[in-house]
C-alpha positions, 0 to 999 in steps of 0.5 A: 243665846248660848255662853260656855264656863269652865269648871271642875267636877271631882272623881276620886281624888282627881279632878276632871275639867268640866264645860257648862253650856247654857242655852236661854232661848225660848218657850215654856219657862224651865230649867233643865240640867243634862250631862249626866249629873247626879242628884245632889248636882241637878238641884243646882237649879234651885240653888241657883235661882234663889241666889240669883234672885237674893243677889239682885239680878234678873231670873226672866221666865225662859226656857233655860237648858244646861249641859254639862260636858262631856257627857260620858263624866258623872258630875257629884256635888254642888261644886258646878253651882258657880260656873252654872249662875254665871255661865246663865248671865253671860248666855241672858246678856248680864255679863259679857261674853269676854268677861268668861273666856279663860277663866275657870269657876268653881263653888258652890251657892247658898240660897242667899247668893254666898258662896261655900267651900268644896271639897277638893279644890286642889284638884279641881283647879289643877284640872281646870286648867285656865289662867284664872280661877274663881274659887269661895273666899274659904278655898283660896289657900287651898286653891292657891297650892297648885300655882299654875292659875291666878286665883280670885275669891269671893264671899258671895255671888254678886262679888263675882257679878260686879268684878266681872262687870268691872264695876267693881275690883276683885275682893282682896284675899282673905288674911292667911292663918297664922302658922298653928304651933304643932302638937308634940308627938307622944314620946317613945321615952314614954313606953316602959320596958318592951326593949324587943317590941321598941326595936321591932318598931323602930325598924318598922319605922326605918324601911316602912315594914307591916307591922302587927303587934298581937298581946294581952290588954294593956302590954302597950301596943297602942302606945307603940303604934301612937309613937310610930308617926314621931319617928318618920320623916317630913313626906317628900314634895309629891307625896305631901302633895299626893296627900294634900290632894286626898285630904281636901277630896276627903273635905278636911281641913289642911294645916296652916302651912297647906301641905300636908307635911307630916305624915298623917295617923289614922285609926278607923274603929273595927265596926268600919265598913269595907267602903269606909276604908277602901273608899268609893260610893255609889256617886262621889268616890270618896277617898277611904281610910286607907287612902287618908294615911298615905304617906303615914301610918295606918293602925288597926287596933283590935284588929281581929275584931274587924270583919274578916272582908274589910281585912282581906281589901287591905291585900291589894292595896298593901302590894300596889301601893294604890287603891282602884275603885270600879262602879258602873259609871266610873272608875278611880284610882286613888294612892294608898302607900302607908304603913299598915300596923296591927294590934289585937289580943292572942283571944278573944277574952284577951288574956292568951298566955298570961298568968290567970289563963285562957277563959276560951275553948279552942274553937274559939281561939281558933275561929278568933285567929281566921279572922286574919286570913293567911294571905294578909298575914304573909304581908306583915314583914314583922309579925311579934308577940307583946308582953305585959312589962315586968312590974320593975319596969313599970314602977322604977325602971329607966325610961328608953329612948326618947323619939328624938334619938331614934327618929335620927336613926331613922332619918338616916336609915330613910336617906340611905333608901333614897339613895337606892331609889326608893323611899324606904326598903321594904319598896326594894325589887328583888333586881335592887336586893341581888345588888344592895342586900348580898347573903353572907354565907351563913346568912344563906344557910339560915334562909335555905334552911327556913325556906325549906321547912315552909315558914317562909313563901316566896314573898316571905323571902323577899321581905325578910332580906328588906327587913335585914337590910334595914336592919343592917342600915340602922347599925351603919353595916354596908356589906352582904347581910350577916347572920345576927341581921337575917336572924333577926328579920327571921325571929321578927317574922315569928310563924303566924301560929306562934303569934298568934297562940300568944 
């Protein structure tokens, strides 16, 4: 006999619909799995024989094949191990065939016939596609986010067999979580003197502009970058969900509420390898770094300690705002709109220009600055130096701003982008800039005369004018860009060299 299931398999972040096909028929007892599934999803077998034997129910030596469709999908993980047992029961005769149509299985079994969380389980039942889907006990909020199908959990295999048999109702859904109280962000308040570097981050956090920090050890650029998140906004319903899709692929653990509302902060250590950051694999296409802080902040400290390959992957991404993955068996595409913000030492003995002096020769301040290639540098719309605070500052100076205060200016400064058309203004085309960020004559002059001495490239232009914009937005100015914001756009955009030189 021959009994089809729905189920999904994981491709990326994106889930692929899946039909197992089992064949009981006749022969030499064996238990083939085709159509094309990788290592970790062909030893369903013995999974799933064990359970089945664990669960009470009949394991006949037959001649057992399955397929798993189409054939041209690798299929990863143990995700297909539920949809194989019951789709094996219907083709034997232990279940019904009607008991199967419509209904979508997806989990993964224990020896002892429980059943355990997959990753991805927003996407797979989104791609599955049935109006009824059979996920673990310990997917069920996950798997209920999606809303187009009916969602059944269970703890173990034989919970599933008897509700499908109807000997047995369905198990009730596990108790929710009770709402988990919200870490308080740090606060920016915190930070003691930096009023330029503040103002750079606060911009930073208004139109979504690069941001690289390059200072001595203990100047506070970490602090800054760790206060960057308190000042954004929620996400928006589809980023949120875009995030919450790459968070349950990575195998995380979603907050209480589901979707990932705030927007997330991922610091990856400089030893991170190109696959660790960007994503993929060699059979699961894993969602990287850079793809776990959509929607958020991506903080690189150290960063010229990072291999000068893992920084150059960050150039396509950082322009397209999505990441594309290609192996030999397939090919994904996974989001990657974040805010990329950097921090490093002016040298490799950190101490740059500071009293005390540079313990490093030339060349070695100069091989420690390639490590950001020029391309990478010309993204960061706001590039500065950081100080170390004056010891006034640090031992009885007034505490800034606090991130309540400037988040608000924040807030409106992102609602006024939307009303552009775009979540913050560094996504502004140049067709929106000719309409919304219009030069003031003097402003013009500034630009002409940077472009013409080379410290600005064509992109350069461009983001400089996002970058006054916002500035501009933050004071509540709705005209053409006046010279004191295009001035500062220009000095927030220091020249690389000079950055970099400390």
């Amino acid at each position: 006999m021959i009994a089809t299931v729905r189920s999904a398999t994981l491709l990326g972040v994106d889930g692929r619909p899946v039909t197992v096909e089992v064949h009981v028929g006749t022969g030499l007892p064996a238990f083939t799995i085709v159509g094309l599934p990788d290592t970790s999803c062909r030893e369903a077998r013995d999974r799933v024989r064990s359970a089945l034997t664990a669960s009470g129910l009949k394991l006949e030596p037959r001649h057992v094949t399955v397929n798993l469709a189409p054939a041209s999908v690798r299929k990863a993980g143990g995700g297909l191990d539920l949809a194989i047992a019951v789709a094996y029961l219907a083709a034997s005769g232990e279940l019904p065939g009607a008991a199967v149509e419509d209904r979508a299985f997806i989990g993964e079994l224990g020896l002892d016939g429980s059943l355990r969380r997959v990753p991805g389980v927003v996407s797979l039942v989104d791609a599955a596609g049935c109006a009824e889907v059979v996920v673990p006990s310990a997917c069920d909020e996950e798997a209920d986010l999606v809303g187009r199908s009916r969602v059944r959990s269970a703890r173990c295999l034989e919970e599933v067999v008897d509700a499908l048999k109807g000997e047995a109702p369905w198990p009730a859904p596990p108790e929710r979580r009770f709402a988990e109280a919200r870490a308080a962000d740090p606060d920016l308040a915190d930070v003691r003197g930096q009023d330029f570097a503040r103002r750079a981050v606060e911009i930073a956090a208004a139109g979504g502009h690069h941001l690289l920090m390059v200072g001595p050890p203990g100047s506070g650029k970490t602090m800054l970058a760790r206060r960057i998140p308190g000042l954004l906004p929620d996400l928006d319903p589809d980023t949120a969900l875009a995030t919450t899709r790459v968070h349950s692929a990575a195998g995380m653990r979603l907050p209480s509420s589901g979707l990932v509302i705030r927007p997330p902060f991922r610091a990856p250590h400089h030893g991170a390898s190109p696959v660790s950051l960007v994503g993929g694999g060699s059979s699961w296409l894993r969602p990287g770094e850079i793809s776990l802080s959509h929607g958020g902040v991506l903080f690189m400290d150290e960063m010229g300690e990072f291999a000068p390959s893992v920084l150059d992957a960050l150039r396509q991404p950082l322009e397209e705002g999505v990441v594309r993955i290609s192996r030999a068996h397939a090919n994904a595409t996974l989001p990657a709109r974040f805010l990329l913000v950097g921090a490093m030492n002016p040298c490799p003995c950190g101490r740059g220009a500071s009293p005390g002096g540079c313990r490093c020769s030339d060349h070695q301040r100069a091989r420690y600055a390639r490590r950001l290639s020029g391309p990478l540098l010309d993204r960061f719309d706001l590039r500065l130096p950081v100080r170390r605070p004056d010891a006034d500052d640090l031992l009885g100076g007034l505490p800034g701003e606090s991130t309540a205060h400037v988040a608000a200016r924040v807030a409106v400064a992102r609602q006024i982008a939307a009303g552009r058309g775009v979540v913050a203004n560094s996504g502004l085309r140049e067709s929106a800039l000719e309409e919304v960020a219009p030069f003031a004559p003097d402003a013009l002059a500034l630009v002409d005369a940077a472009v013409r001495i080379g410290q600005l490239s064509a992109r350069g232009l461009r983001r400089v004018r996002c970058v006054a914009r916002t500035i501009a937005d933050l004071e509540g100015h709705e005209g053409p860009l006046s010279e004191e914001h295009v001035g500062l756009a220009l000095v927030l955009r220091s020249p690389a060299s000079d950055v970099l030189d400390g």
